[in-house]
Backbone bond lengths (Angstrom), bond angles and torsions (degrees), N, CA, C in turn:
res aa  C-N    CA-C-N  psi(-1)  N-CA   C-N-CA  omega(-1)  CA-C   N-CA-C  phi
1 X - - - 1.468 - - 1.527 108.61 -
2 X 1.512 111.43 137.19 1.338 98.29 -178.59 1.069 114.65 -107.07
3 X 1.667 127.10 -177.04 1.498 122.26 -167.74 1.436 109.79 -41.93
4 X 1.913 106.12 -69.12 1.122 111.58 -166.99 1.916 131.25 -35.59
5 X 1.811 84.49 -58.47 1.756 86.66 159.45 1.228 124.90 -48.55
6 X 1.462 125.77 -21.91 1.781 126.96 -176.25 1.532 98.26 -62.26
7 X 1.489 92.54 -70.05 1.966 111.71 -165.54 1.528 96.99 -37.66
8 X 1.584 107.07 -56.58 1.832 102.38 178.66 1.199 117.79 -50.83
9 X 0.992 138.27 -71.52 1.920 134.43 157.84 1.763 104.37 9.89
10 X 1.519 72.12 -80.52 1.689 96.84 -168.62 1.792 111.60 -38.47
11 X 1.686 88.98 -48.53 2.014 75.03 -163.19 1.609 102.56 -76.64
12 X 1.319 139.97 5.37 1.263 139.88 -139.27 1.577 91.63 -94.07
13 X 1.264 97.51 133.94 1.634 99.56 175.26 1.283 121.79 -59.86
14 X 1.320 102.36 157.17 1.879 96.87 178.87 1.427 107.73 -116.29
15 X 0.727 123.89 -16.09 1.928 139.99 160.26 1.282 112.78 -92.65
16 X 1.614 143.36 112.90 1.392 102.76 148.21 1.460 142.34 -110.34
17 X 1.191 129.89 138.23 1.313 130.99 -148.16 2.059 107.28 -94.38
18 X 1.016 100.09 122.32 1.712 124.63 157.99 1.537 92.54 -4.95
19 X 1.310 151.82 150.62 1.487 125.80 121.45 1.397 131.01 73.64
20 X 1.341 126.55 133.12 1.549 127.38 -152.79 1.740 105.20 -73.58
21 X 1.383 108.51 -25.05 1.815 129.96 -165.26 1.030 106.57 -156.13
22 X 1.645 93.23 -167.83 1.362 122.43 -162.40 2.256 94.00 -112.37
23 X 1.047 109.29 128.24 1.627 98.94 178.52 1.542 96.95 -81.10
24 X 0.712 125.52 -179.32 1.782 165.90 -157.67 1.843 97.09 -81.64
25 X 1.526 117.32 -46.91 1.175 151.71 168.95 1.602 119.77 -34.93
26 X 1.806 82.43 -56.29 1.629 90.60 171.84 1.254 132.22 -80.18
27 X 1.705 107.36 117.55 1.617 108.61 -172.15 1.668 113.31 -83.61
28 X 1.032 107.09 111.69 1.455 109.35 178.61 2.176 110.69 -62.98
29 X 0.709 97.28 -1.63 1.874 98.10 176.52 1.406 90.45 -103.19
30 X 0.929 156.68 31.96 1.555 135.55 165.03 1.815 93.42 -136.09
31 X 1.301 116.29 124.48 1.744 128.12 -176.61 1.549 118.39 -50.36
32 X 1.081 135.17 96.72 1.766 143.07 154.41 1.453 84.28 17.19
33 X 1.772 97.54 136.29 1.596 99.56 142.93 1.364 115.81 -143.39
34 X 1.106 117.92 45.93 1.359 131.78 155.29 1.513 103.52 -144.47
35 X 1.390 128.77 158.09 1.212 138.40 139.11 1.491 137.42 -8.28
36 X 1.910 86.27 -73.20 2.054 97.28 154.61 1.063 119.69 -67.07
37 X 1.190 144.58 -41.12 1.706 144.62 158.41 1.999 102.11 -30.84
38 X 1.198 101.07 -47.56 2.017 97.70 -171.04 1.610 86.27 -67.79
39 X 1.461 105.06 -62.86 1.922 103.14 -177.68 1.110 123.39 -37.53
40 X 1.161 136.75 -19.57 1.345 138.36 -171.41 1.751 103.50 -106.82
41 X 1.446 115.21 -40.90 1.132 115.95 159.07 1.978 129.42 -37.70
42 X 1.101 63.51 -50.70 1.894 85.93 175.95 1.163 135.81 -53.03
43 X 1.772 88.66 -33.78 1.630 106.77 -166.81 1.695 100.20 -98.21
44 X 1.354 103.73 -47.41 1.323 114.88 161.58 1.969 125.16 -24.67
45 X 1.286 74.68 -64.83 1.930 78.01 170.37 1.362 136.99 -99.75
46 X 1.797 97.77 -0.24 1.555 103.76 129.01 1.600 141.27 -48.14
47 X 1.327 105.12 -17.71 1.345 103.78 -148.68 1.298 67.16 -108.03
48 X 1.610 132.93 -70.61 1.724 123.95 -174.85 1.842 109.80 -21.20
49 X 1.049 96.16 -38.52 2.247 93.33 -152.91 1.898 80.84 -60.37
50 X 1.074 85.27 170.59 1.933 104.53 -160.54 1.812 84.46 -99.22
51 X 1.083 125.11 151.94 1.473 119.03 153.39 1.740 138.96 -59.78
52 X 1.287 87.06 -42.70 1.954 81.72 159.74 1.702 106.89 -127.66
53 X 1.241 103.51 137.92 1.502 115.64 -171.83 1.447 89.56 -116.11
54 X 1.912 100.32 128.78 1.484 118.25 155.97 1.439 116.49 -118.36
55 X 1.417 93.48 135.17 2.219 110.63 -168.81 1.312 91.67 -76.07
56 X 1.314 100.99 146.04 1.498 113.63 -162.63 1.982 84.06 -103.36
57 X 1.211 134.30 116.23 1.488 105.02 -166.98 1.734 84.44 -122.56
58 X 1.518 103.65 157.46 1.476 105.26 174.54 1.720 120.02 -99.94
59 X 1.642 99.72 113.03 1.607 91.37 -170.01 1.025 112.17 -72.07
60 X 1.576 132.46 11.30 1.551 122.00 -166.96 1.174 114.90 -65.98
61 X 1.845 106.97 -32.51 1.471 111.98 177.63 1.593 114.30 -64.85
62 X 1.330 115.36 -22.32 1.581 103.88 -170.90 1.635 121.51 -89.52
63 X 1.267 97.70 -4.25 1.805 130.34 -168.89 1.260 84.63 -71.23
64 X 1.686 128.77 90.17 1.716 130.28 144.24 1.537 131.90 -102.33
65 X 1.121 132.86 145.18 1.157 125.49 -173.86 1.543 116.39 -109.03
66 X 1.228 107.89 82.91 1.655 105.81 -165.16 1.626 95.56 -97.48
67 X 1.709 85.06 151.55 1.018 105.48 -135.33 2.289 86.41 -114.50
68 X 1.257 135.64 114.40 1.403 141.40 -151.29 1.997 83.35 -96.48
69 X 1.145 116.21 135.48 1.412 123.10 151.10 1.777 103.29 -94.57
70 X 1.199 100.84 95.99 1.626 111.06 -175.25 0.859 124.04 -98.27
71 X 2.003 132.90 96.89 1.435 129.99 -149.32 1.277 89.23 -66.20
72 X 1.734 108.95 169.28 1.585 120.66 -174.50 1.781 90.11 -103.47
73 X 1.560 100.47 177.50 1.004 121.90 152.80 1.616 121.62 -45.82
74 X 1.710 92.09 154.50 2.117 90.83 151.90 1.502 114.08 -35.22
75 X 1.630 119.55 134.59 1.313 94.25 137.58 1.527 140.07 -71.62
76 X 1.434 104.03 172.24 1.298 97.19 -141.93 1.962 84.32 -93.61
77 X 1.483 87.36 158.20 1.722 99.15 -178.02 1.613 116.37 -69.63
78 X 1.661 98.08 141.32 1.936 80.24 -172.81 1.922 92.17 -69.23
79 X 1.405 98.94 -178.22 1.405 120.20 170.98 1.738 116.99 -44.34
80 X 1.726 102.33 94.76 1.715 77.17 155.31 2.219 83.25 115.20
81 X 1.354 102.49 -27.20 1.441 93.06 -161.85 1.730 106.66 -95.03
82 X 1.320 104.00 -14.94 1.899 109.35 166.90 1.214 110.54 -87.64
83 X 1.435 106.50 144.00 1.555 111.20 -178.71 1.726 107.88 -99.24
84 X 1.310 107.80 166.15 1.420 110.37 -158.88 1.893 95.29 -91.38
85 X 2.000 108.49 175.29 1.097 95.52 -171.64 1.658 149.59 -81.74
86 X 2.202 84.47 9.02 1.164 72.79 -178.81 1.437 120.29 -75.44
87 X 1.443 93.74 -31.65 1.465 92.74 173.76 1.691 139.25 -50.08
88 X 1.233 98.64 -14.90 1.541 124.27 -165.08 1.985 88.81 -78.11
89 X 1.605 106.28 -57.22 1.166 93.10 175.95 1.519 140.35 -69.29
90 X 1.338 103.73 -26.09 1.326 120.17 176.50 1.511 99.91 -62.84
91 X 1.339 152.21 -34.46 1.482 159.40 148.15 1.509 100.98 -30.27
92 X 1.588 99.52 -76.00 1.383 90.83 174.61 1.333 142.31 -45.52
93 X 1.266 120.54 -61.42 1.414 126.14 159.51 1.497 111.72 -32.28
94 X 1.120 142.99 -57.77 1.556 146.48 -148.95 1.540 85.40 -89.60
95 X 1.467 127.24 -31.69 1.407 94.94 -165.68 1.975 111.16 -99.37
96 X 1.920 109.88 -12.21 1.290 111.66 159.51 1.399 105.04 -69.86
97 X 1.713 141.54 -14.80 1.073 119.21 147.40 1.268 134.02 -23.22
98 X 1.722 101.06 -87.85 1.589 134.78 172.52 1.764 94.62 -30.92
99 X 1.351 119.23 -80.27 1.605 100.70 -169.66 1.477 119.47 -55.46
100 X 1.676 122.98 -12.87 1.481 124.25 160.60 1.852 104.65 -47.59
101 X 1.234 118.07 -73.05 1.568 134.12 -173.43 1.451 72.11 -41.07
102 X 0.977 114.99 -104.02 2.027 130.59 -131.72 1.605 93.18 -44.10
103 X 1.466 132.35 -42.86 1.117 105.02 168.54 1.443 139.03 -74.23
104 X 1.776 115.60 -16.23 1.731 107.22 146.42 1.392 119.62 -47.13
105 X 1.550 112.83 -53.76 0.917 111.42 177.50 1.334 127.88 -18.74
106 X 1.816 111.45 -85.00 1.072 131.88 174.74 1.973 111.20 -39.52
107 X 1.093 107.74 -25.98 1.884 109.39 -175.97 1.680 79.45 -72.65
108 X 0.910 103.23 -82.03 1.760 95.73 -168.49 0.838 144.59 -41.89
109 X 1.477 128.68 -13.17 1.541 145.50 147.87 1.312 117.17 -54.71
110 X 1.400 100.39 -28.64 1.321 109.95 178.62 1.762 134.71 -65.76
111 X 1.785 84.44 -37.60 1.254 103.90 151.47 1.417 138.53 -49.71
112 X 1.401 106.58 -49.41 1.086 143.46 159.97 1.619 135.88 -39.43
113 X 1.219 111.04 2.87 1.420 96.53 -158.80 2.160 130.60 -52.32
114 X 1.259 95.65 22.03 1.472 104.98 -171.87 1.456 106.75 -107.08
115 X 1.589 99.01 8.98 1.719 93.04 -174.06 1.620 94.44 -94.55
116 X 1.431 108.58 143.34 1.375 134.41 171.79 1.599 125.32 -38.74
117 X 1.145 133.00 96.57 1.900 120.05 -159.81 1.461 104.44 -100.58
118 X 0.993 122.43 131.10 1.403 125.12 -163.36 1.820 109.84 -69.52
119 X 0.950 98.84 158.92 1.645 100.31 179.33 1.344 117.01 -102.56
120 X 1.196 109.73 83.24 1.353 117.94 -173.39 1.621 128.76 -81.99
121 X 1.668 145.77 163.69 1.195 109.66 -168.85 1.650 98.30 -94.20
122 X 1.436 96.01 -178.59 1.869 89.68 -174.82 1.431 114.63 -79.65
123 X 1.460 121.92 175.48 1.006 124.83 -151.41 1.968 108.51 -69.26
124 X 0.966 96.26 -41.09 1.697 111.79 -174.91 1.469 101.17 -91.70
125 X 1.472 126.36 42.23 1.698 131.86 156.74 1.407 111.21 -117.25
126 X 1.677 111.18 80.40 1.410 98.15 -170.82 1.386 114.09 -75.40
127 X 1.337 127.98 1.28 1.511 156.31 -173.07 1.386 93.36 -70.15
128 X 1.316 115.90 -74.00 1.273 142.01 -178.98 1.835 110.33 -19.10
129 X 1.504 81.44 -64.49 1.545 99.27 -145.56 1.527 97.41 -88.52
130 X 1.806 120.56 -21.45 1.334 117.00 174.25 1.536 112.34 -68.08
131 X 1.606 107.73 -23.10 1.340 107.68 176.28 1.587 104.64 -79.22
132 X 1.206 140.75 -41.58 1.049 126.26 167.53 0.973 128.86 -40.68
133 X 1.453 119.05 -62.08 1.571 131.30 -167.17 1.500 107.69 -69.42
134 X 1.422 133.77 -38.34 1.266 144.80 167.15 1.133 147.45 -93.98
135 X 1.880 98.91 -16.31 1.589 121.91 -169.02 1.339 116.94 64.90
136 X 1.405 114.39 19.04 1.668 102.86 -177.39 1.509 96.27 -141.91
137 X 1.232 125.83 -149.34 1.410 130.91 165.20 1.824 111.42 -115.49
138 X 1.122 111.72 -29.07 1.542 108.60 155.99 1.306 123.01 -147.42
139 X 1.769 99.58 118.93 1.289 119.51 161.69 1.487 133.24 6.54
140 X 1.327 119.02 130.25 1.651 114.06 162.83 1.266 122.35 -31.71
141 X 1.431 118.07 147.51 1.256 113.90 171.06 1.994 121.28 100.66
142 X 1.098 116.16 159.23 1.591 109.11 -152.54 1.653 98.58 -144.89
143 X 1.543 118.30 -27.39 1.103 108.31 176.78 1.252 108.91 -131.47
144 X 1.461 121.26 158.92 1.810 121.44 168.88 0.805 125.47 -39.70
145 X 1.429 113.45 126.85 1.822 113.63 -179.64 1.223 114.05 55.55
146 X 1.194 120.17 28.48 1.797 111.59 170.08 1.526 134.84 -98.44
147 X 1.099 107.55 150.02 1.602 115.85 -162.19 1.340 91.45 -71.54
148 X 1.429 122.40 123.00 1.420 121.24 166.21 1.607 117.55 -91.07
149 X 1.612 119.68 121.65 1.425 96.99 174.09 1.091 133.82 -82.35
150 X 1.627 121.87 133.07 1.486 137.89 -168.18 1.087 108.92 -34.85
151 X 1.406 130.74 -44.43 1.733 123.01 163.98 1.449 135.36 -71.01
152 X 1.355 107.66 -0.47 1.313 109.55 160.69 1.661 99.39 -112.90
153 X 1.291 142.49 7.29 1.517 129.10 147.88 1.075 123.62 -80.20
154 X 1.753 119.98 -19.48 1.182 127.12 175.44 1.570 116.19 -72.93
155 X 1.568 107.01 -47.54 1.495 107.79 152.15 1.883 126.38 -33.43
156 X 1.210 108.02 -62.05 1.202 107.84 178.27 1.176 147.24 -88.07
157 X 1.329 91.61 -17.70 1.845 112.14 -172.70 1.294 104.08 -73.74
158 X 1.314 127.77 110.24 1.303 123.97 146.82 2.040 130.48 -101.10
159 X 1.139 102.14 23.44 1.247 114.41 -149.20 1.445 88.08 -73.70
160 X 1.550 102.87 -168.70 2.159 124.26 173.96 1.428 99.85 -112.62
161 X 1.410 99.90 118.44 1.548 117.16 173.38 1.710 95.85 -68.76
162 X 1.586 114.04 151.76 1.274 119.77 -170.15 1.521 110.39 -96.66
163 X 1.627 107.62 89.47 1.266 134.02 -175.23 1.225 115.25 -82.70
164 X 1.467 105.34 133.25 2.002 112.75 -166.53 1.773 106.89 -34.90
165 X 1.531 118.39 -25.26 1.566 101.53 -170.89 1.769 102.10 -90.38
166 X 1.503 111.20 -13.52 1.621 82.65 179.38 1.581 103.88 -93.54
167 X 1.381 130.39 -26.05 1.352 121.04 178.24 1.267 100.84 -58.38
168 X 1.284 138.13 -53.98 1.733 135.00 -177.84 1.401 96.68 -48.60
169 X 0.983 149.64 -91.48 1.442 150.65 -164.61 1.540 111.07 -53.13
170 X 1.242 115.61 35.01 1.685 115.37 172.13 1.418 101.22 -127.87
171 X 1.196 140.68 135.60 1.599 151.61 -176.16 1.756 99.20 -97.95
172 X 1.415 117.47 148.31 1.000 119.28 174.21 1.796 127.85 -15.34
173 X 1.976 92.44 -78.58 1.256 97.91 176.54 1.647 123.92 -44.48
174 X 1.022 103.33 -33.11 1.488 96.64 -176.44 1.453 114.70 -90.69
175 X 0.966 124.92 -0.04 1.606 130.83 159.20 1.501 108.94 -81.55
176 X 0.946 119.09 -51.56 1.422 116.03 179.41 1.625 109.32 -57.44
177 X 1.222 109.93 -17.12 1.704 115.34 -173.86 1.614 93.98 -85.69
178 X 1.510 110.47 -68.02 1.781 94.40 172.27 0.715 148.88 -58.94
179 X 1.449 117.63 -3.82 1.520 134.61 174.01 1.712 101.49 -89.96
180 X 1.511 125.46 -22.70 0.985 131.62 161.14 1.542 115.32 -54.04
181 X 0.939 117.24 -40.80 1.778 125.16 -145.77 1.788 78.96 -103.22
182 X 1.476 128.22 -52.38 1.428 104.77 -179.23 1.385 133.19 -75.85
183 X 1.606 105.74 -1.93 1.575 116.33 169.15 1.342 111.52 -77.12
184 X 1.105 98.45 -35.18 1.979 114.55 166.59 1.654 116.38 -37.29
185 X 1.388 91.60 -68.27 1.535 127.39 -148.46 1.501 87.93 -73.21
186 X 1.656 123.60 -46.73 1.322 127.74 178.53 1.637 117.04 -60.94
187 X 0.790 114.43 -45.73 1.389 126.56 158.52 1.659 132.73 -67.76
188 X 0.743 133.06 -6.40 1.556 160.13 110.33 1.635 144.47 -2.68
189 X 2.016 67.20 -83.23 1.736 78.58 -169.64 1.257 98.91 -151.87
190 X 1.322 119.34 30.86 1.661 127.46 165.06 1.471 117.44 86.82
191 X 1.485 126.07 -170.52 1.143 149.90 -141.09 1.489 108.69 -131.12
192 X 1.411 126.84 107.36 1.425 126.74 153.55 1.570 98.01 -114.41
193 X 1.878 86.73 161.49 1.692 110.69 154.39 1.803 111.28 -37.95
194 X 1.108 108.23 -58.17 1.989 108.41 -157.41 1.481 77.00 -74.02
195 X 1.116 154.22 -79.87 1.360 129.44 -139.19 2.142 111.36 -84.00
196 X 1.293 103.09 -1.63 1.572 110.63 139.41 1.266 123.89 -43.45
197 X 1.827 103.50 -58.52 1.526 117.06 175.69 1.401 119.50 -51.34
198 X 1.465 109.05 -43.39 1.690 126.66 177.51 1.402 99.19 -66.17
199 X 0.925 146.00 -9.08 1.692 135.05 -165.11 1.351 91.52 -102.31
200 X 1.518 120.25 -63.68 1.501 130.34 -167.83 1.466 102.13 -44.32
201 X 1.012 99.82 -61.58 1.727 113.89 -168.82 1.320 98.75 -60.58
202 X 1.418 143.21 -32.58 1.533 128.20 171.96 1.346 116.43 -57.97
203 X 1.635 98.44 -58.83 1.344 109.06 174.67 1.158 133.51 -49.54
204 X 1.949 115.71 -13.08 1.622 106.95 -152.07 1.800 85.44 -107.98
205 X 1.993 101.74 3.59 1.568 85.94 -176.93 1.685 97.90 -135.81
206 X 1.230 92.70 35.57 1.872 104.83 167.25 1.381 117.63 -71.43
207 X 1.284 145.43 129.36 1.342 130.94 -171.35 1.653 76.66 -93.10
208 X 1.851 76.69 165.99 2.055 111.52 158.72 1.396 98.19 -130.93
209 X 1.635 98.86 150.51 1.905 126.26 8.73 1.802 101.46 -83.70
210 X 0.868 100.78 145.04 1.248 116.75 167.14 1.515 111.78 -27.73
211 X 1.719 125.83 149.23 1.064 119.20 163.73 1.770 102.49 -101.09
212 X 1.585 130.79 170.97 1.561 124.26 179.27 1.407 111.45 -69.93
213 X 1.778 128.92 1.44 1.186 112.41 -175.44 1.370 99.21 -93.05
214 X 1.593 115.40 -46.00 1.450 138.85 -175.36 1.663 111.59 -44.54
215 X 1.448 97.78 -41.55 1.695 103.32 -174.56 1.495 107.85 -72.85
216 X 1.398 120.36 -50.42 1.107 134.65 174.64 1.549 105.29 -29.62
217 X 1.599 98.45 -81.47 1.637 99.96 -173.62 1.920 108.23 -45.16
218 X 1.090 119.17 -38.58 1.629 110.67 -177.22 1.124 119.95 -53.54
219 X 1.386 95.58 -24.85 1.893 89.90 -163.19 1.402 89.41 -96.10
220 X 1.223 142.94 -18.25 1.491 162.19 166.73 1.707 86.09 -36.25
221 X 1.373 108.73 -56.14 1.740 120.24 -138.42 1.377 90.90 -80.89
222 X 1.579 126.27 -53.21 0.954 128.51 -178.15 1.616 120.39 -84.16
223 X 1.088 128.06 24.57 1.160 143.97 165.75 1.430 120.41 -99.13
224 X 1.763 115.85 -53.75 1.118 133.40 157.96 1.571 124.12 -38.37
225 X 1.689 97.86 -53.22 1.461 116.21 -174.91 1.884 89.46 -77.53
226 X 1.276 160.97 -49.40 1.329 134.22 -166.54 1.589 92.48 -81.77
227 X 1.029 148.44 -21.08 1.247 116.98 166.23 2.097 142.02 -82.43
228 X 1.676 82.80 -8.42 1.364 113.03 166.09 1.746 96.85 -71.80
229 X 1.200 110.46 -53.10 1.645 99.83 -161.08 1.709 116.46 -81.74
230 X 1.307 110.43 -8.18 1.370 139.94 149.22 1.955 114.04 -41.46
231 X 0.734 118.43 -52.55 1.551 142.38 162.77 1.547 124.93 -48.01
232 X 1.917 97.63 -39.65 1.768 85.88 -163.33 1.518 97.40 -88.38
233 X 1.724 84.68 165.95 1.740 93.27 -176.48 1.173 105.15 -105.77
234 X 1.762 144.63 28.06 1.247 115.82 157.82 2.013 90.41 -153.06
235 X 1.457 124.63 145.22 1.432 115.14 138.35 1.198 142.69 -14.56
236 X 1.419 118.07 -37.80 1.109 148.03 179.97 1.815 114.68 -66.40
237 X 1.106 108.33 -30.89 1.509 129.50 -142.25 2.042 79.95 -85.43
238 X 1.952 106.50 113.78 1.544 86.98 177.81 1.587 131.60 -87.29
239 X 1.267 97.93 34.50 1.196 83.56 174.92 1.575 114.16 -134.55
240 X 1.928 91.12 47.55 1.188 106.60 -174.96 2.294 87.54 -104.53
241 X 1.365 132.13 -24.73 1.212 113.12 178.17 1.787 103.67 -78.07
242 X 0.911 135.70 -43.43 1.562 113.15 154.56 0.884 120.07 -5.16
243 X 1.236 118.22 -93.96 1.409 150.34 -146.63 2.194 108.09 -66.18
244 X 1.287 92.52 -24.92 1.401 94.60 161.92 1.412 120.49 -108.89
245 X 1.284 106.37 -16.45 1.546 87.46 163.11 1.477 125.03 -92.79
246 X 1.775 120.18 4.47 1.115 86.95 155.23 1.688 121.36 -86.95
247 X 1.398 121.14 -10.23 0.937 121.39 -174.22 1.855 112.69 -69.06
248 X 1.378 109.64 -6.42 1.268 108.82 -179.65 1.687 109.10 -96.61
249 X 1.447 108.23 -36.34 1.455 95.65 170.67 1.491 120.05 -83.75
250 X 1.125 92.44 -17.44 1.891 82.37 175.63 1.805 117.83 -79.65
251 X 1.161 108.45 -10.20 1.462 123.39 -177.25 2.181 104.43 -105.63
252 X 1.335 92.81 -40.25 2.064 83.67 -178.26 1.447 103.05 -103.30
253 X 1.310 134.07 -60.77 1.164 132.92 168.48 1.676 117.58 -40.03
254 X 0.845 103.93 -47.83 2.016 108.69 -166.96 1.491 86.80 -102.96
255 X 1.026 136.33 21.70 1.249 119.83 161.81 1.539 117.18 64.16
256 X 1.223 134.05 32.15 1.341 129.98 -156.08 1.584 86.10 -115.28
257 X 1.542 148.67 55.75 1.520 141.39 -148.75 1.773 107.84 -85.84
258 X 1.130 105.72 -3.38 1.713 111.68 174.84 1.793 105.28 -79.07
259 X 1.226 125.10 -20.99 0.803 131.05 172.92 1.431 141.78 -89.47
260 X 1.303 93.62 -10.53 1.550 127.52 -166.55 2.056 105.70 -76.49
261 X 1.805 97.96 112.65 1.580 100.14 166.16 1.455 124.46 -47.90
262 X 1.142 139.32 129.78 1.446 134.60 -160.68 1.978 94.94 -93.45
263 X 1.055 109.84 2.11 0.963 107.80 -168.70 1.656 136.45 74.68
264 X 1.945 131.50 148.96 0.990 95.71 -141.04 1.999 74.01 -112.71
């Protein structure tokens, strides 16, 4: 069989109907009473439907007004307690230094494989690592965000300052976990010098670009830290250059610029 005979098959009616239409005669409000009467009906208001049909749809229903809980910025520094930009850059520079070193560093260890890797605890022992970082199970300090004084951390602190061999021997994920647990801990139960040291040292071995957990906690850090420095009562107070420099690398360096002191 050849094409042509197919297509003929195909178009051949399978009903056949009385008559080419419907006359003028036929009232469509009164019910078929034959079969061919519905057939002709059928075809009839086939021929009415338009060829492309557009739904008329009502957007009123889709019209919502949602409503964003949109964290703010740092607060802003009182008068006198942000430093201006040169300083902001001079931070910067010295500390894309520091991750210059640590990444020779890291090439050369590589070389190295006979150098000693510290035994650190795993990433999900925040037990572990509070005893490390502090020697205890919780941190200096008694109230949120509080300035701990250096003579009562010196009393207590027995922890491990974060020395080039244990930051080298930490892999991403698990930095992002301790930097987790000290954004915590900072928020908590306050602010010393040694866990200053622990921040720097996360930061100076944070890769880019950022992953969404990593960024999170920064802006965490520098959020915490402008509302800590919000608090002190004099310029003087040292653990007011901390407290802005992390807010400068976590805002110019990490790219976080909503956060960034404009300088005073």
């Amino acid at each position: 069989m050849d094409d042509d005979s197919s297509d003929g098959d195909l178009m051949q009616p399978a009903l056949i109907i009385d008559g080419d239409g419907i006359g003028d005669e036929f009232n469509l409000d009164i019910p078929p009473t034959s079969g061919s009467e519905y057939l002709k009906r059928v075809r009839q208001e086939a021929k009415d439907c338009p060829k492309v049909v557009v739904a008329q749809v009502d957007q009123a229903g889709f019209r919502q007004t949602v409503l964003l809980n949109q964290v703010t910025s740092c607060l802003p520094a009182p008068k006198g307690f942000s430093f201006d930009l040169a300083w902001q850059r001079t931070q910067i520079a010295n500390f894309a230094e520091l991750r210059q070193n640590l990444a020779r560093q890291k090439a050369l260890r590589k070389k190295q494989p006979l150098i000693e890797q510290k035994n650190l605890p795993a990433g999900n022992d925040v037990e572990g690592w509070c005893r490390l970082c502090f020697g205890r199970l919780q941190p200096p300090g008694s109230r949120p965000q509080e300035v701990v004084p250096e003579e009562v951390e010196d009393q207590t602190h027995k922890g491990t300052l974060p020395f080039l061999s244990i930051v080298m021997a930490m892999d991403q994920s698990v930095l992002v976990k301790v930097l987790e647990y000290h954004v915590n801990w900072f928020e908590a139960t306050g602010f010393t010098e040694r866990q200053g040291c622990w921040f720097y040292a996360l930061l100076a071995w944070l890769q880019k670009p950022l992953i969404p957990e990593a960024c999170s906690l920064l802006r965490s850090l520098a959020r915490g830290a402008a509302n800590l420095r919000a608090t002190l009562d004099s310029v003087d107070n040292p653990h007011l250059v901390p407290l802005n420099l992390f807010i400068c690398l976590v805002s110019r360096y990490f790219d976080q610029s909503d956060l960034a002191d404009t300088g005073s």
